[in-house]
C-alpha positions as CSV (number, residue, x, y, z in Angstrom):
1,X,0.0,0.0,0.0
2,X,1.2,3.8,-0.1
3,X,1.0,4.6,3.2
4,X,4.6,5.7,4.3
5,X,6.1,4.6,7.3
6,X,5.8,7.7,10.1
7,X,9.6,7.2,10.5
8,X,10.8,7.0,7.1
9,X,12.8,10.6,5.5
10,X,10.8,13.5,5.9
11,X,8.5,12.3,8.3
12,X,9.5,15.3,11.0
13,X,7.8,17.2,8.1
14,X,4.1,15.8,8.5
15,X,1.5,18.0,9.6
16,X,-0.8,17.7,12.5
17,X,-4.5,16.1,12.7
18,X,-6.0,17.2,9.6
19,X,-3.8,19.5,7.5
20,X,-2.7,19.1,4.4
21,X,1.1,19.7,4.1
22,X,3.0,19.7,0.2
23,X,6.4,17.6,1.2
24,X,8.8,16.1,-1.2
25,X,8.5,12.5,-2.6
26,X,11.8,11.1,-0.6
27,X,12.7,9.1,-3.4
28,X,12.4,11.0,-6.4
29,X,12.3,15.2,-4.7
30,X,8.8,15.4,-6.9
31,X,6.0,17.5,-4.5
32,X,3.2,15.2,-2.6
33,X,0.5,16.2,-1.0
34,X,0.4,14.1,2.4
35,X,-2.8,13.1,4.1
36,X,-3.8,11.3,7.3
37,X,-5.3,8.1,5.8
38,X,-6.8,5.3,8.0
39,X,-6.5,1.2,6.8
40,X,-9.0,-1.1,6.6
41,X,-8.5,-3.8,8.8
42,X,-10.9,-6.2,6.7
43,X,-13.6,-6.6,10.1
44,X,-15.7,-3.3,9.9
45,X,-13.9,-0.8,12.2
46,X,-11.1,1.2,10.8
47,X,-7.3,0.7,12.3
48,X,-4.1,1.2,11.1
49,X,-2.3,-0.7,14.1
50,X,-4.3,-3.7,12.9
51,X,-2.4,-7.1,13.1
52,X,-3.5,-10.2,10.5
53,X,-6.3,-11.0,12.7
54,X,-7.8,-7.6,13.5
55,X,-10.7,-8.9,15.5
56,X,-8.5,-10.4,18.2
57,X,-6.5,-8.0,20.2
58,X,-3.5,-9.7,21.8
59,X,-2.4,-7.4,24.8
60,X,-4.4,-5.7,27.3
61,X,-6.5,-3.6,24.9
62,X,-6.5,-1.6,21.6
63,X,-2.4,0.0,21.2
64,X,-2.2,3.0,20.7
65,X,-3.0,4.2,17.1
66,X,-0.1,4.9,14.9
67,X,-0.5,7.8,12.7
68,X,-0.9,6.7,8.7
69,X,0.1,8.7,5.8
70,X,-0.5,8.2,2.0
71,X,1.2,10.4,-0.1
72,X,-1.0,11.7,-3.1
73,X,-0.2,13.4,-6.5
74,X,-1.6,16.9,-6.9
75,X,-4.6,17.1,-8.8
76,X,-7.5,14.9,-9.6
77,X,-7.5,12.4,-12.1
78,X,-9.8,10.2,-14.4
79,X,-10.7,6.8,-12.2
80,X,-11.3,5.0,-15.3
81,X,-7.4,4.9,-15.7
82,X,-6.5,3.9,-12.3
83,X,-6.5,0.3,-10.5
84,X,-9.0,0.1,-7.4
85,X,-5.6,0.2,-5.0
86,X,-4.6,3.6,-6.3
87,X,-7.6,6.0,-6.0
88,X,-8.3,7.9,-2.7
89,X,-10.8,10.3,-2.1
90,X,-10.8,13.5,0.9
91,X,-13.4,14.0,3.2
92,X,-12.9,16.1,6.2
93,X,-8.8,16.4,5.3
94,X,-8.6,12.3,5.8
95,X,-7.8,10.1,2.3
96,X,-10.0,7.3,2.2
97,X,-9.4,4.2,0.0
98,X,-11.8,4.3,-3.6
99,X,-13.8,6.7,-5.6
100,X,-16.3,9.0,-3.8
101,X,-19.6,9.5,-5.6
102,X,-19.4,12.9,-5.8
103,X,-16.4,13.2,-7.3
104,X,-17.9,12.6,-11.0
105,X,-15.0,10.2,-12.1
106,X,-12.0,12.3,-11.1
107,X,-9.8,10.7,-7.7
108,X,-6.9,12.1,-6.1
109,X,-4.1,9.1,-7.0
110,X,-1.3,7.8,-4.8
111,X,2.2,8.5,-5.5
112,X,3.8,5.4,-4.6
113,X,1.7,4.1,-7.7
114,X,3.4,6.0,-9.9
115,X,7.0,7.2,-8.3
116,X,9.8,7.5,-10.7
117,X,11.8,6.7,-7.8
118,X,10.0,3.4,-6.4
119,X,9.5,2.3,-9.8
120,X,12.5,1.7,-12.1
121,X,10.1,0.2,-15.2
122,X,6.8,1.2,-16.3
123,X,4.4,0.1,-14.1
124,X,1.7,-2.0,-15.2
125,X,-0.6,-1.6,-12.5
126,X,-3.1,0.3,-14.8
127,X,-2.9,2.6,-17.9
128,X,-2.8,5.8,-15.8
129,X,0.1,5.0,-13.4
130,X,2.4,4.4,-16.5
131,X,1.5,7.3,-18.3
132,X,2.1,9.2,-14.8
133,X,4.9,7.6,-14.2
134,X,6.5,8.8,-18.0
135,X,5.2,12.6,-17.3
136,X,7.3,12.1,-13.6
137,X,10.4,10.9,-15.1
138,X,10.5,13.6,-18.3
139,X,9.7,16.5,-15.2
140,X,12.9,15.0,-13.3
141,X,14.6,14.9,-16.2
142,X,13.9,18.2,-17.3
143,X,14.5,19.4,-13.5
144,X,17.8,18.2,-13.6
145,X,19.3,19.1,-17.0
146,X,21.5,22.4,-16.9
147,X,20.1,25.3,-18.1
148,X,21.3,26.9,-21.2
C-alpha cells in the first residue's frame, strides 16, 4: 500500500490532525501532497495498528494508534485509468481508499503508484500509473538538466 512509514525521511515534516502539508517525494524530490489516511483492517472498524487478525487484540487492549500517511499526487485524475488500489478520495482532510460519488470520475491518486523513484520500469498496475509515471520521469529529467 502507499501509506509511508511515520519514521521514514521527511516524516518530521508531517502536519498535524487534519492539514494538508505539500512535502517532497523522498525518493524522487517530486512535490506530494500528504494526508492522514486510516487502513482497513478487513472486520468493519477502521485501524491502522491492525495485526492479520484484527478482531482479536492480543495485549491488554486496543495499542495506541499509529499515525498513517498516504502520499498523493496533486490534482484529480480520471478513475477509469486507475486500479482500485490507487484511487483515494478526501473528506474532512482524511484520504480514504476508492472513488467517492461525488467526485464525477475524477480521484486524487497515490504517488507510490506512480514514483519515478519506487519504480525503475513502467508500471503495469493500470494505464494511468504508466502514463504518470512517464510525465514524472520527463519532469525529473527536465528538472535536472542544466540550463542553457
Amino acid at each position: 500500500m502507499s501509506v509511508p512509514s511515520p519514521h521514514e525521511p521527511g516524516a518530521e515534516q508531517l502536519p498535524g490532525w487534519g492539514r494538508k502539508l505539500t512535502v517532497p517525494c523522498p525518493r524522487c524530490g517530486l512535490s506530494t501532497h500528504r494526508h492522514r489516511t486510516l487502513d482497513f483492517d478487513g472486520v468493519n472498524i477502521y485501524r491502522p495498528q491492525a495485526g492479520p487478525d484484527p478482531a482479536r487484540v492480543l495485549s491488554d487492549g486496543e495499542p495506541a494508534a499509529e499515525q498513517a500517511w498516504v502520499a498523493l499526487i496533486p490534482g484529480d485524475y480520471p478513475t477509469r485509468f486507475f486500479a482500485d488500489a490507487e484511487i483515494y478520495h478526501l473528506v474532512g482532510g482524511i484520504a480514504w481508499p476508492g472513488p467517492h460519488h461525488r467526485d464525477y470520475g475524477n480521484a486524487k491518486i497515490a504517488h507510490d503508484a506512480c514514483c519515478p523513484g519506487l519504480h525503475r520500469a513502467q508500471p503495469d498496475s493500470s494505464r494511468g500509473a504508466g502514463e504518470l509515471w512517464r510525465a514524472m520521469r520527463l519532469r525529473l529529467a527536465r528538472s535536472t538538466r542544466p540550463h542553457r
